[in-house]
C-alpha positions in Angstrom: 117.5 75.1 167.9 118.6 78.4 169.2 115.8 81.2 169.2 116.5 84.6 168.7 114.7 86.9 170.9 114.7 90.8 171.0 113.6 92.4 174.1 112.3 95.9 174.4 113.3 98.2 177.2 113.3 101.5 178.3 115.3 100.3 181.2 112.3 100.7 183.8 111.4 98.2 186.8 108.5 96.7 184.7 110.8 96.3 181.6 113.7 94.6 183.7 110.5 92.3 185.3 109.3 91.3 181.9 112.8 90.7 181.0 113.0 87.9 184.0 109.8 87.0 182.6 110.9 86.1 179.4 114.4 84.5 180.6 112.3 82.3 183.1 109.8 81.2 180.1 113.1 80.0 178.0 115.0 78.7 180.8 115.2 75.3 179.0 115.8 76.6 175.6 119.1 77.9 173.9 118.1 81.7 173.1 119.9 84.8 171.8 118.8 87.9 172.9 118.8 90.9 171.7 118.1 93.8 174.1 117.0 97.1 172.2 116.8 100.8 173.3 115.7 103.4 171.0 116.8 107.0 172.1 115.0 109.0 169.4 112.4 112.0 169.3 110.2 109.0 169.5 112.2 106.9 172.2 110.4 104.1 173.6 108.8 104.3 176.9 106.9 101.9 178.6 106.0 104.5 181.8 104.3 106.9 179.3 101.3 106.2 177.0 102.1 108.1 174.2 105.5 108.6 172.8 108.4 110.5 175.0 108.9 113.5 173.3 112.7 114.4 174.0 113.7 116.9 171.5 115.4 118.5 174.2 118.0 115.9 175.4 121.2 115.9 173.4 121.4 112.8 171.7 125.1 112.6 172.5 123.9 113.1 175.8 121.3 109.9 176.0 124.1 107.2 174.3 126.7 106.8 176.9 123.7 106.9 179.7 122.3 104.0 177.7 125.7 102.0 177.5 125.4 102.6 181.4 122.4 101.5 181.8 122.8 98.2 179.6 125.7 97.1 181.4 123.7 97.3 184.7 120.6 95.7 183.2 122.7 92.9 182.2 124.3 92.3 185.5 121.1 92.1 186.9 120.2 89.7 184.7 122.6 87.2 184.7 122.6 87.8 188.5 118.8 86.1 187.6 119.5 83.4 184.6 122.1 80.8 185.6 121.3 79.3 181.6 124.8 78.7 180.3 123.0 78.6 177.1 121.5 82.4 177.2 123.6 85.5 175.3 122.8 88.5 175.6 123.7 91.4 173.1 122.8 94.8 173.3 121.5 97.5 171.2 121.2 101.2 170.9 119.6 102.9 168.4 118.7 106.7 166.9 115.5 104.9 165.6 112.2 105.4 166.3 110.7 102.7 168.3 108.9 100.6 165.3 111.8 101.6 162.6 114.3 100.1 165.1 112.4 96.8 165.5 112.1 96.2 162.6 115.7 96.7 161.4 117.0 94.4 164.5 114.1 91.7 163.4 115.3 92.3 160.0 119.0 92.3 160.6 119.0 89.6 163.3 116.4 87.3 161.8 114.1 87.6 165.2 111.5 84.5 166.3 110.0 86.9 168.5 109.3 90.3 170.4 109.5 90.2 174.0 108.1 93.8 175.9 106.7 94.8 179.3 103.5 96.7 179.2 101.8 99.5 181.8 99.2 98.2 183.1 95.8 99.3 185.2 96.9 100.8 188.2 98.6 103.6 186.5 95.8 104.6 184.3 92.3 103.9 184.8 90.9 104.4 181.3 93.7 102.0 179.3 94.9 98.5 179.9 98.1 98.2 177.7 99.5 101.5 176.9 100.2 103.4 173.3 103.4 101.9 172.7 102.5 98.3 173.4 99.2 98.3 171.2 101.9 100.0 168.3 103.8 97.2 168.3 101.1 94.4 168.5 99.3 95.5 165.6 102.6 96.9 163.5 104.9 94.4 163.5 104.0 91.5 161.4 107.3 89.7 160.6 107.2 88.1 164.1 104.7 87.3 167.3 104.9 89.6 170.0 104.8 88.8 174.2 103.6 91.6 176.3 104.2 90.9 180.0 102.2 93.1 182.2 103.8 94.5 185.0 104.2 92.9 188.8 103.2 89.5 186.5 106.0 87.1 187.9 106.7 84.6 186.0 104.7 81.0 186.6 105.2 78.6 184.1 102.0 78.6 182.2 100.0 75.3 182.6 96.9 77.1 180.4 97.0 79.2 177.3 93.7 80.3 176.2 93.6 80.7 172.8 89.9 82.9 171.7 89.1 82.6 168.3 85.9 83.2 165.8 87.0 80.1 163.7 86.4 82.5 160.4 89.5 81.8 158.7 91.8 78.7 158.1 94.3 77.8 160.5 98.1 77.7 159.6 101.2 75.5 161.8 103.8 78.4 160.9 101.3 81.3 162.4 100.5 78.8 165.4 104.2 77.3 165.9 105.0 79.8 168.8 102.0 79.3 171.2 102.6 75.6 170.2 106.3 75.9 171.1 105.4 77.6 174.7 102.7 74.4 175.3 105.2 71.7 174.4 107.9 73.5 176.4 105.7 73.8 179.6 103.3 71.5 179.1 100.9 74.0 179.0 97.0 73.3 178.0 95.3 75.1 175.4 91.9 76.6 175.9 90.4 77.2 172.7 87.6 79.8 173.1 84.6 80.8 171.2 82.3 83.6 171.7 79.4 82.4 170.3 77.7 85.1 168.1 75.1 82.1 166.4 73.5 78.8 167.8 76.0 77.1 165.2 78.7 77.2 163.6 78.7 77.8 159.9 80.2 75.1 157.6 83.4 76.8 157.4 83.9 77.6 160.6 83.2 73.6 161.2 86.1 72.9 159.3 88.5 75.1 160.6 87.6 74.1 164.1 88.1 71.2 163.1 91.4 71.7 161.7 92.7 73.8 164.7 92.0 70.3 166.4 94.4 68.2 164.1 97.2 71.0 164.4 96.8 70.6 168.3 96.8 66.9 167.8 100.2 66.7 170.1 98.9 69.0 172.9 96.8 68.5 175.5 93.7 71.2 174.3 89.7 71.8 174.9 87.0 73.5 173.0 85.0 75.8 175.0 82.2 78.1 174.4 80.7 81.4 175.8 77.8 83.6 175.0 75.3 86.2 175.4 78.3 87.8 176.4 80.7 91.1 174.4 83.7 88.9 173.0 85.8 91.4 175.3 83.8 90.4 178.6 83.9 86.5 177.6 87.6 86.6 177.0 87.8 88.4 180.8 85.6 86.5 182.2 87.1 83.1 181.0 90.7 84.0 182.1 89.3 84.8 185.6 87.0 81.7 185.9 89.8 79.4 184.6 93.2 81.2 186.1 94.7 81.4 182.9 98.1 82.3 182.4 98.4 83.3 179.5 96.2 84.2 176.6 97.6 84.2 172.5 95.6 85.8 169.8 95.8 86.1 166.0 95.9 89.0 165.2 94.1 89.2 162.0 93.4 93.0 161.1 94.6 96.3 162.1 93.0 97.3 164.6 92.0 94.5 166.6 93.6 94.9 169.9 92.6 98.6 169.8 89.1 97.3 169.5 90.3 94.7 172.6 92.8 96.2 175.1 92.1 100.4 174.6 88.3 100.7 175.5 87.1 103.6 177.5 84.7 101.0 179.3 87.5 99.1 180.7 87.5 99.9 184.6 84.2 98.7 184.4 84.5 95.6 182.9 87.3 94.8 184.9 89.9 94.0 183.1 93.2 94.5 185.1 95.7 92.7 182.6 96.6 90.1 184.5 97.9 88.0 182.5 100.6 87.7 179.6 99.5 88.7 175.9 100.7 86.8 172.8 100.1 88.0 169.3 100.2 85.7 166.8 100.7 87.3 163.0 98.1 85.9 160.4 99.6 84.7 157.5 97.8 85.3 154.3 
């Protein structure tokens, strides 16, 4: 079935390296993508942190530099994907960054958000910039993939999937991380930071029900504690050289609390690896 993918860029060298990314993790699958640039007072920008603020650039100035720009990213990229399968389409928008997703994911009926994210080395007090965390926690009709930069693109024999087993389980909120295991044969590393000696009843039962959804997959239970749920997740990827790691995301707020923490150079976190957020379904 062909998937229908939009892909964020501000035309950068980590957005056209996620974009390999993502064409390298669906090299076996029939995909549409979508390819979206927003030139707005808000234009998205994965080099800054906070918003670009170009009130002074003539819009009618920025279009025709972004139909340039397109038509070189896509050479590029077909230069890269040989998948006779693959179409690419092109978008430019006078849209603030989230109002423009969501009118392509509207518009388009989109499986899922692709993005490349800042990383550590160009600023030591965040992991995943403003932008990225924006998206993550505001778009809910879809999952959302953001591929950190200089991450090339391995195919990813272990997901692991953190959870605090507090609330049910459902196939349609899973189906993508599931899709990405079947399609790799990836293994998925369930994780729980332990914050009791037990599990309550309920969290019994949806543990076990993650286990009958994973049925099909190759997939392990595995616990950490006397540990922040932050340093366990970190320290888990690194022991176990992850390569990948899918969340639900299950309130507003969550990554914030995860990925934007002014301890983060300490703890070590260099965002290594590619982030998945999965949208809970109520």
């Amino acid at each position: 079935m062909d998937k229908r993918i939009l892909f964020l860029t501000d035309f950068s060298k980590t957005a056209l390296n996620a974009a390999r990314y993502a064409l390298d993790l669906y090299t076996d699958s029939e995909c549409t993508f979508h390819f979206l640039n927003t030139y707005h007072a808000d234009s998205y920008s994965i080099e800054g942190y906070t918003y670009m603020h170009s009130g002074q650039r003539a819009y009618n100035v920025e279009q025709p530099k972004t139909s340039i720009k397109f038509r070189k990213l896509i050479e590029q990229l077909r230069l890269h994907d040989k998948h006779p399968k693959h179409s690419y389409y092109t978008i430019a928008a006078s849209n603030t960054l989230l109002d423009g997703v969501n009118d392509v994911i509207s518009k388009h009926d989109i499986d899922i958000v692709i993005m490349g994210a800042k990383g550590m080395t160009s600023s030591r007090t965040v992991v995943f910039g403003m932008n990225t965390i924006d998206i993550m926690e505001n778009i809910t009709a879809c999952p959302v993939l953001a591929i950190p930069e200089d991450v090339k693109f391995k195919s990813p024999k272990e997901i692991v999937f953190p959870t605090d087993f507090k609330i049910p389980f459902k196939r349609r909120e899973l189906k993508y991380l599931m899709n990405i295991a079947e399609l790799h044969g990836s293994e998925i590393r369930v994780l729980h930071v332990k914050e009791a000696a037990q599990l309550n009843r309920s969290q019994q039962e949806n543990k076990d029900l993650l286990g009958r959804l994973f049925k099909d997959i190759t997939h392990s239970f595995h616990d950490v504690q006397d540990t922040t749920v932050h340093e366990g997740i970190n320290a888990f990827i690194d022991s176990q050289k992850s390569d990948m790691v899918a969340f639900i995301n299950q309130k507003r707020n969550f990554f914030t609390r995860m990925l934007y923490k002014p301890l983060v150079q300490e703890l070590g976190y260099q965002s290594s690896v590619p982030v998945l957020v999965l949208k809970h379904r109520v």
